[in-house]
KOLVEXNU-954328 format. One record per residue: residue in one letter; y, x, z of N, C-alpha, C in turn; residue number from 1. Coordinates in nm, 4 decimals, padded with zeros to 6 digits, always signed. Layout:
REM residues N
@resn: A | n.py: Y | n.px: X | n.pz: Z | ca.py: Y | ca.px: X | ca.pz: Z | c.py: Y | c.px: X | c.pz: Z | resi: NUM
...
This chain:
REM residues 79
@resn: X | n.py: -00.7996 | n.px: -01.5332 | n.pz: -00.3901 | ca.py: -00.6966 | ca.px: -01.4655 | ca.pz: -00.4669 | c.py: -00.5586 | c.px: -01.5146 | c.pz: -00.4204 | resi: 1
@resn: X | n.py: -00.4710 | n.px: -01.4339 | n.pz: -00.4089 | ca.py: -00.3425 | ca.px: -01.4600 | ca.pz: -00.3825 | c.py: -00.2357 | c.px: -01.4356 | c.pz: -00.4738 | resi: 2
@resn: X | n.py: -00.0917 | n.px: -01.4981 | n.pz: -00.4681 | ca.py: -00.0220 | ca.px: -01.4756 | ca.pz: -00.5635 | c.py: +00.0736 | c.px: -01.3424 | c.pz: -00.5237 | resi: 3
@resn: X | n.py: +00.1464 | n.px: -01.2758 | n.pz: -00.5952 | ca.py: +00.2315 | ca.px: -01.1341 | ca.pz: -00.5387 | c.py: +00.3218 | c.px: -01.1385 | c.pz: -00.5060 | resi: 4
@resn: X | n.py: +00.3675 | n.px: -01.1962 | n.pz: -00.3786 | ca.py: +00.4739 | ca.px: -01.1905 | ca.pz: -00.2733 | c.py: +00.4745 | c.px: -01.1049 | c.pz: -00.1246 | resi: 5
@resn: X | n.py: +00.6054 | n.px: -01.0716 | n.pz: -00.1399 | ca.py: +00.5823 | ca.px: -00.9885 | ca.pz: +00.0116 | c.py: +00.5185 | c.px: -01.0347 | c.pz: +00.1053 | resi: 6
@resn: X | n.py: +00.4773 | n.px: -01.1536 | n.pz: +00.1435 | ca.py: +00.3845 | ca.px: -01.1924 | ca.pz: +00.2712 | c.py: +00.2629 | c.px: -01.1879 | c.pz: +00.2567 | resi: 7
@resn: X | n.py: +00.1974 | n.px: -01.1768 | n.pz: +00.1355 | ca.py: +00.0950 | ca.px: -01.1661 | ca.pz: +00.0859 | c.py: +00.0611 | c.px: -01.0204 | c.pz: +00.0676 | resi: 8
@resn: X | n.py: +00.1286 | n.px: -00.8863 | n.pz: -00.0194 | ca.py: +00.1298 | ca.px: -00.7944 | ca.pz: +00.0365 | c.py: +00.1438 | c.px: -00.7722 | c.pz: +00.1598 | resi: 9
@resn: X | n.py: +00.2353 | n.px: -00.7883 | n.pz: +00.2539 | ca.py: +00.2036 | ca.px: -00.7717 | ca.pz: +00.4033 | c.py: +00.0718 | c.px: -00.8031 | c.pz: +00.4507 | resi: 10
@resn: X | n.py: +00.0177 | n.px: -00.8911 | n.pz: +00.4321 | ca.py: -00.1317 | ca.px: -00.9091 | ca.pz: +00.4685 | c.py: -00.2262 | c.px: -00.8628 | c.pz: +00.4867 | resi: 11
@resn: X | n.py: -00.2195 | n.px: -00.8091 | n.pz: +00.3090 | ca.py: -00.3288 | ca.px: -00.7174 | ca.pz: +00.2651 | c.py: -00.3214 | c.px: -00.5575 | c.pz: +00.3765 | resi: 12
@resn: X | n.py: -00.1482 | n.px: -00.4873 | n.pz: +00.3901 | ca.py: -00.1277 | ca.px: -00.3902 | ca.pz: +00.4146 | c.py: -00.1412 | c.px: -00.4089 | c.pz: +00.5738 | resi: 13
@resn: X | n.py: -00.1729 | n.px: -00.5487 | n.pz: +00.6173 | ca.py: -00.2448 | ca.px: -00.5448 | ca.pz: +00.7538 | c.py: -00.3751 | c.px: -00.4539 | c.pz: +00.7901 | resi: 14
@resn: X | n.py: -00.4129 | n.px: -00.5149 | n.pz: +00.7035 | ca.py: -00.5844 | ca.px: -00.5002 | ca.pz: +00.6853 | c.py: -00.6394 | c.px: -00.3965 | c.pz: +00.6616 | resi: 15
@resn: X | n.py: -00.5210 | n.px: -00.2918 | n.pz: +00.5749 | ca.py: -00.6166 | ca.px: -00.1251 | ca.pz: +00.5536 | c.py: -00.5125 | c.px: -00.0644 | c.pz: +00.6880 | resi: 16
@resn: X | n.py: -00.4150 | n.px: -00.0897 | n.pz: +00.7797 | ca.py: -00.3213 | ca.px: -00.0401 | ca.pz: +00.8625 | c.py: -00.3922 | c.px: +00.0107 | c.pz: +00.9863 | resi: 17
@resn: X | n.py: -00.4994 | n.px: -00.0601 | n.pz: +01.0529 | ca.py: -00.5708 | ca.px: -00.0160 | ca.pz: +01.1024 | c.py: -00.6754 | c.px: +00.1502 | c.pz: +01.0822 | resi: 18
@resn: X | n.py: -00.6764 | n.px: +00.2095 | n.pz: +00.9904 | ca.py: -00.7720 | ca.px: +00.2856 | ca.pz: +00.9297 | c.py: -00.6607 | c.px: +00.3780 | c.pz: +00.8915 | resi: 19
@resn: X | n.py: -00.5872 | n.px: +00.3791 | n.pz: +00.8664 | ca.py: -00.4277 | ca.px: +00.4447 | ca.pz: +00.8383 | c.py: -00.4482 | c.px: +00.5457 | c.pz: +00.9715 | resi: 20
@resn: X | n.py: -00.3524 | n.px: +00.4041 | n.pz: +01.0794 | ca.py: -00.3583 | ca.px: +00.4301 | ca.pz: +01.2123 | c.py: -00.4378 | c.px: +00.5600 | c.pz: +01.3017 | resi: 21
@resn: X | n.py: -00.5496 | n.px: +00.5194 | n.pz: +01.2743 | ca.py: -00.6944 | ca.px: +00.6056 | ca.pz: +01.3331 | c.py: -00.6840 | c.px: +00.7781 | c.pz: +01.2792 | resi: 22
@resn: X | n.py: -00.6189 | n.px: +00.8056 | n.pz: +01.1591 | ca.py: -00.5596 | ca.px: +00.9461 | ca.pz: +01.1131 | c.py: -00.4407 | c.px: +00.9488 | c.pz: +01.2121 | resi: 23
@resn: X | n.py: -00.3514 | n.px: +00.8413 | n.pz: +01.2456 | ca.py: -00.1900 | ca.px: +00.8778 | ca.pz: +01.2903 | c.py: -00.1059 | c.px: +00.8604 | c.pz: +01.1662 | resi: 24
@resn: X | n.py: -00.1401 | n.px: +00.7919 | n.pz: +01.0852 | ca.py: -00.0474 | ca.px: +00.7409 | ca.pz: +00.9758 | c.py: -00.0181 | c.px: +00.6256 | c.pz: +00.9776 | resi: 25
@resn: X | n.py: +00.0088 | n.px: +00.5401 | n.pz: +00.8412 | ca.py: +00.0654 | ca.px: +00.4114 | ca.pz: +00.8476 | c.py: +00.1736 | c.px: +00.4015 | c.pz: +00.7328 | resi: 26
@resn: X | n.py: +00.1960 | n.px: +00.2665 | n.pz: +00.6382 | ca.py: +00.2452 | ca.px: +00.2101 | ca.pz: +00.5507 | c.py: +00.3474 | c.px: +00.1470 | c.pz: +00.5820 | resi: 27
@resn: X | n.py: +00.4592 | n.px: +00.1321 | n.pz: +00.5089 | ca.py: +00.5604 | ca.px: +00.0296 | ca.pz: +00.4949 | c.py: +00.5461 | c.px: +00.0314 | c.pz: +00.3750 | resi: 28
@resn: X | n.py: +00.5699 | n.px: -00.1582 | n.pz: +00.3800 | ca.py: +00.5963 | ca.px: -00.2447 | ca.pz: +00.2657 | c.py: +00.7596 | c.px: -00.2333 | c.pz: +00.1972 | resi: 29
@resn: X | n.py: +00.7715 | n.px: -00.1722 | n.pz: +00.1260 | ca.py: +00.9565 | ca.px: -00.1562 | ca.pz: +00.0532 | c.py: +00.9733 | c.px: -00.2910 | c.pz: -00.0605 | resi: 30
@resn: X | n.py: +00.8868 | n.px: -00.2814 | n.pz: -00.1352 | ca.py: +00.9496 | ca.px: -00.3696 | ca.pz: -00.2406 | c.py: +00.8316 | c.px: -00.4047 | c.pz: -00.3737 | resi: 31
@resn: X | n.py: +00.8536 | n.px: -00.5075 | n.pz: -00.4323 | ca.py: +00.8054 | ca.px: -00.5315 | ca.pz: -00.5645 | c.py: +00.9197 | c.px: -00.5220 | c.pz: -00.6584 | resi: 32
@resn: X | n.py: +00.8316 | n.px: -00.4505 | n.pz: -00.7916 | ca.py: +00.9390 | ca.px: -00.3978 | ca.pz: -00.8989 | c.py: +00.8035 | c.px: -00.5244 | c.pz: -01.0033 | resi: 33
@resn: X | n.py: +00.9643 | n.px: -00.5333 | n.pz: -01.1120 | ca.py: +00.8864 | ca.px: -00.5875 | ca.pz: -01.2511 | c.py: +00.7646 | c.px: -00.5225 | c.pz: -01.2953 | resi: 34
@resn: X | n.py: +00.6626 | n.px: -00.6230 | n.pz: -01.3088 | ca.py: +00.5539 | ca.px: -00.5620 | ca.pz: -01.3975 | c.py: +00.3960 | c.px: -00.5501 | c.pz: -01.2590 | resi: 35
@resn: X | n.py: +00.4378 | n.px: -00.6065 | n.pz: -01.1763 | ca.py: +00.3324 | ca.px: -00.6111 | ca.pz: -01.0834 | c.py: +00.3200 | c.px: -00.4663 | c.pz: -01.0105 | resi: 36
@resn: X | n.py: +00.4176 | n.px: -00.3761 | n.pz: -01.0088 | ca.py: +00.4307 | ca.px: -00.2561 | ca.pz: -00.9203 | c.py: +00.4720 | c.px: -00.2890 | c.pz: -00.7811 | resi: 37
@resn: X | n.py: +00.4164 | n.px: -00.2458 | n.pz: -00.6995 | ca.py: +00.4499 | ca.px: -00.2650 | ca.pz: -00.5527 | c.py: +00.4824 | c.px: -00.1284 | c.pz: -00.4908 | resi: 38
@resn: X | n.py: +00.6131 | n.px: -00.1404 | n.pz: -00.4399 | ca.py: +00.6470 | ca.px: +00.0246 | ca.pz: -00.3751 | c.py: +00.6087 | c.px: +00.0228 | c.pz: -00.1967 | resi: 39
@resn: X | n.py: +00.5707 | n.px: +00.1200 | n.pz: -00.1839 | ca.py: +00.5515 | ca.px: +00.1581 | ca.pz: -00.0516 | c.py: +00.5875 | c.px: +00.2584 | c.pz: +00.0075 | resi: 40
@resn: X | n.py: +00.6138 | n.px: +00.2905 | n.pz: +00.2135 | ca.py: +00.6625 | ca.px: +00.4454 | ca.pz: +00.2337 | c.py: +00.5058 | c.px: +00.4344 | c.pz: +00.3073 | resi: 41
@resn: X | n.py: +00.4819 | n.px: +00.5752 | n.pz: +00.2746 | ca.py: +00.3726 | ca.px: +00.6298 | ca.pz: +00.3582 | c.py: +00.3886 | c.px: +00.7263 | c.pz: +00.4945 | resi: 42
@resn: X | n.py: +00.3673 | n.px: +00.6623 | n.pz: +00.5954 | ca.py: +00.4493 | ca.px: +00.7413 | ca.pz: +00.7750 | c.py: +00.3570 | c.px: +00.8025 | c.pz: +00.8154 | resi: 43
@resn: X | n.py: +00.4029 | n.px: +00.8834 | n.pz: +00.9218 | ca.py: +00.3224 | ca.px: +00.9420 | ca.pz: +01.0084 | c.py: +00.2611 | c.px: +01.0874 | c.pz: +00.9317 | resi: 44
@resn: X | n.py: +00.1467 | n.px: +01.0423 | n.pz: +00.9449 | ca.py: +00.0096 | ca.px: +01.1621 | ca.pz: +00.8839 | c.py: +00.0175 | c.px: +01.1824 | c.pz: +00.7431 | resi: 45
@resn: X | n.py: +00.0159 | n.px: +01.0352 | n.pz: +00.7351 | ca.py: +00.0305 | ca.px: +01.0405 | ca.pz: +00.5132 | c.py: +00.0862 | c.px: +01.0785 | c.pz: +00.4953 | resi: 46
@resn: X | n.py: +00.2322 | n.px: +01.1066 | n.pz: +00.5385 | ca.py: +00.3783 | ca.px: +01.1878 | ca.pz: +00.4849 | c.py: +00.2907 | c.px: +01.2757 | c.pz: +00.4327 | resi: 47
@resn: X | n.py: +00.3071 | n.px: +01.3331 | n.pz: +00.3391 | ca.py: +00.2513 | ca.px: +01.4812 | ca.pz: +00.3424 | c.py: +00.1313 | c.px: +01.5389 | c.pz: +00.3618 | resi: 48
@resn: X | n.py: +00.0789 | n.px: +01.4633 | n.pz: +00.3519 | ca.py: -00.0735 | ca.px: +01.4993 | ca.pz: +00.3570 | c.py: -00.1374 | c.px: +01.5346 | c.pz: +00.2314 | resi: 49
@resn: X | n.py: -00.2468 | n.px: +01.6041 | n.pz: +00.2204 | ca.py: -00.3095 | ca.px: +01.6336 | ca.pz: +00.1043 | c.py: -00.3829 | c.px: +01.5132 | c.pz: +00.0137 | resi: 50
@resn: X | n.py: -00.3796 | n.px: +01.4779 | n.pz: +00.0958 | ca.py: -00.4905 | ca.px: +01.3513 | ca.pz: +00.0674 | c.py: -00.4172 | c.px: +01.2201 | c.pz: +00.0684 | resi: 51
@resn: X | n.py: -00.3036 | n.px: +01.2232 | n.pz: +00.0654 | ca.py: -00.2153 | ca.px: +01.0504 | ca.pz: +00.0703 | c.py: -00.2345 | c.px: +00.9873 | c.pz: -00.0695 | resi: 52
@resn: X | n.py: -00.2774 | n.px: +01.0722 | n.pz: -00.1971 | ca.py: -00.2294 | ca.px: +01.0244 | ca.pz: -00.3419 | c.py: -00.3846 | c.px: +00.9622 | c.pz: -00.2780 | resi: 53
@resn: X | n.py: -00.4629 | n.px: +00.9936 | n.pz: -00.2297 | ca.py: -00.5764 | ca.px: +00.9343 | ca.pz: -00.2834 | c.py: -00.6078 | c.px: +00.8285 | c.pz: -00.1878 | resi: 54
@resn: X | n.py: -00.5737 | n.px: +00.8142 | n.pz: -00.0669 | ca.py: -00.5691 | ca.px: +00.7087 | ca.pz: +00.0454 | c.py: -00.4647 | c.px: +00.6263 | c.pz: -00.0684 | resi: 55
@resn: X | n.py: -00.3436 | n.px: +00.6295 | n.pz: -00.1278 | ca.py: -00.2756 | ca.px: +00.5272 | ca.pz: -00.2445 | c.py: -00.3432 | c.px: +00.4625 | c.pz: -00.3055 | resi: 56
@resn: X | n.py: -00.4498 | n.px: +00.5665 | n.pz: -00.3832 | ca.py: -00.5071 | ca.px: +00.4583 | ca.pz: -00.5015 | c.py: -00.6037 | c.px: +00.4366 | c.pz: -00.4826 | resi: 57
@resn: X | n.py: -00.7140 | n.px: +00.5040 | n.pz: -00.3876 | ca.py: -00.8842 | ca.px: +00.4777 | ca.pz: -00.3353 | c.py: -00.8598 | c.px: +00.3485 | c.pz: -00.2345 | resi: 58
@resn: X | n.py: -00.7610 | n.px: +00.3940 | n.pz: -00.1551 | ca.py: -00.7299 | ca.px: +00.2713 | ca.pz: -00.0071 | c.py: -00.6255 | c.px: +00.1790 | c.pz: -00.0461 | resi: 59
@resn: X | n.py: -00.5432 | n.px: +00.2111 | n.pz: -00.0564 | ca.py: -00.4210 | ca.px: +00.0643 | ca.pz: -00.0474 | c.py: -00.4052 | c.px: +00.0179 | c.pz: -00.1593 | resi: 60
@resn: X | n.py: -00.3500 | n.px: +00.0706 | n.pz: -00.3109 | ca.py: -00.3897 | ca.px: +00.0082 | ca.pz: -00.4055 | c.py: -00.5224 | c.px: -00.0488 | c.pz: -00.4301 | resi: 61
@resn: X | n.py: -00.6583 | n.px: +00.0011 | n.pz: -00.3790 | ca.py: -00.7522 | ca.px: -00.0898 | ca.pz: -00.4129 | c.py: -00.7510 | c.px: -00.2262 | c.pz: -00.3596 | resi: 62
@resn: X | n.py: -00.7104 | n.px: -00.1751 | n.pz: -00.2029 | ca.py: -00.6960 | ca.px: -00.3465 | ca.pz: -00.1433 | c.py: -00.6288 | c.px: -00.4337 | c.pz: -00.1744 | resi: 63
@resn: X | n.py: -00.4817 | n.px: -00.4046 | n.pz: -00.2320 | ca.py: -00.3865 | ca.px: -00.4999 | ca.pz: -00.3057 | c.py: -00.4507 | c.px: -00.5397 | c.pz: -00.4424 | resi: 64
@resn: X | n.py: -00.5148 | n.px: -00.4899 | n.pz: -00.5093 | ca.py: -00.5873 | ca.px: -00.4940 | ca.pz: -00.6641 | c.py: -00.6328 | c.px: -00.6235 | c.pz: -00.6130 | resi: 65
@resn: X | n.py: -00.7689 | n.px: -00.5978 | n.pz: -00.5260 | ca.py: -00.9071 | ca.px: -00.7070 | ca.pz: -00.4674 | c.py: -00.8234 | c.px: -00.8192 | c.pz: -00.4596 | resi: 66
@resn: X | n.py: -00.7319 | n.px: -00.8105 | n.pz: -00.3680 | ca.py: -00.6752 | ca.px: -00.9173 | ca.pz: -00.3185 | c.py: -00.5648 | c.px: -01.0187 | c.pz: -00.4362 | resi: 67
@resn: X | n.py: -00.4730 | n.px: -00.9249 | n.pz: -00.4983 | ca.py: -00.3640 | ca.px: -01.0004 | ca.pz: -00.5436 | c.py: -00.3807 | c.px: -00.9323 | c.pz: -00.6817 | resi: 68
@resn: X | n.py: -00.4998 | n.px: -00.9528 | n.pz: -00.7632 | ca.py: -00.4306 | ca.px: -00.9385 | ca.pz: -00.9026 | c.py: -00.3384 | c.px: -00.9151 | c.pz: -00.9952 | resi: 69
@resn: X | n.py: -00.2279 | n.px: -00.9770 | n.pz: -00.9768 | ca.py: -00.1491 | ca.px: -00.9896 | ca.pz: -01.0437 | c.py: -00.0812 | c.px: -00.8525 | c.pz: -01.0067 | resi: 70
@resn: X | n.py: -00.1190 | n.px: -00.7379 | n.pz: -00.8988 | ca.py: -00.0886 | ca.px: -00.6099 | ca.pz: -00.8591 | c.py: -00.1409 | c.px: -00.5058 | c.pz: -00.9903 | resi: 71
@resn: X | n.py: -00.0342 | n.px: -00.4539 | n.pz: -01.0004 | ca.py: -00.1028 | ca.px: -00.3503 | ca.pz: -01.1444 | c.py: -00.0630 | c.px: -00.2334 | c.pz: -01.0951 | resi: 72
@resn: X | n.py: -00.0261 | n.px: -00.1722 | n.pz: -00.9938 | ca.py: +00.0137 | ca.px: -00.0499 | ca.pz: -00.9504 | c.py: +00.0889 | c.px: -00.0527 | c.pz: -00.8203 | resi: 73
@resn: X | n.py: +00.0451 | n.px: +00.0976 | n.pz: -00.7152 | ca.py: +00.1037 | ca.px: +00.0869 | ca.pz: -00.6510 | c.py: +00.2127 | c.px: +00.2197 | c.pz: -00.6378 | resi: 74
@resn: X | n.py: +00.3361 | n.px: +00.2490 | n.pz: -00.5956 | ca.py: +00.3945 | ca.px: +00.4035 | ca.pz: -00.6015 | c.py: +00.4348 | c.px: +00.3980 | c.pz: -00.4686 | resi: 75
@resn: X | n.py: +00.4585 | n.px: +00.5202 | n.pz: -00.4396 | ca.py: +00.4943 | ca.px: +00.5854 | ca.pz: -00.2410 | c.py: +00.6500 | c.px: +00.6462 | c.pz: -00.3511 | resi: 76
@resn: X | n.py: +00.6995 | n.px: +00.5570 | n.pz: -00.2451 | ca.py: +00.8660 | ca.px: +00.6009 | ca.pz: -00.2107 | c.py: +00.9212 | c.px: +00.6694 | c.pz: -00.1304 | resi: 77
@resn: X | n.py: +01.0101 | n.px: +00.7591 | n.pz: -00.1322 | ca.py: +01.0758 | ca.px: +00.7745 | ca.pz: +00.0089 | c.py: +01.1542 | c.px: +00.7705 | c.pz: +00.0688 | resi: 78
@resn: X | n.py: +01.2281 | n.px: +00.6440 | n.pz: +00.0501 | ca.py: +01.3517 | ca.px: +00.6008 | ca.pz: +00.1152 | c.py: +01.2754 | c.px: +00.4682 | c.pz: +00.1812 | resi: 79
């Protein structure tokens, strides 16, 4: 278990980036907000894809959950 800091998110968003990739997509890490929300941009393929809400909360929010607890949500930004 890890605690919820950006290097620690970075980690995690190592680890599903690969599998992103393999569509032609890919994540950036933006920011942690109060309350254990972690913001992210979704590039490439995910922009806009039909299927990004659910690569969010099936793929990358699950992996941040597993990993860092103290994660209670994740939202796609777009700046």
């Amino acid at each position: 278990m890890r605690d919820l800091t950006k290097e620690n998110v970075e980690l995690v968003l190592a680890g599903v980036r690969p599998f992103l990739q393999m569509d032609g997509g890919d994540v950036e890490f933006k920011g942690i907000l109060d309350g254990g929300i972690v913001t992210v941009k979704l590039l490439g393929n995910c922009n806009g894809c039909p299927l990004s809400m659910m690569t969010l909360r099936a793929g990358i929010e699950r992996a941040l959950m597993n990993e860092i607890p103290s994660v209670k949500r994740i939202e796609a930004v777009t700046e």
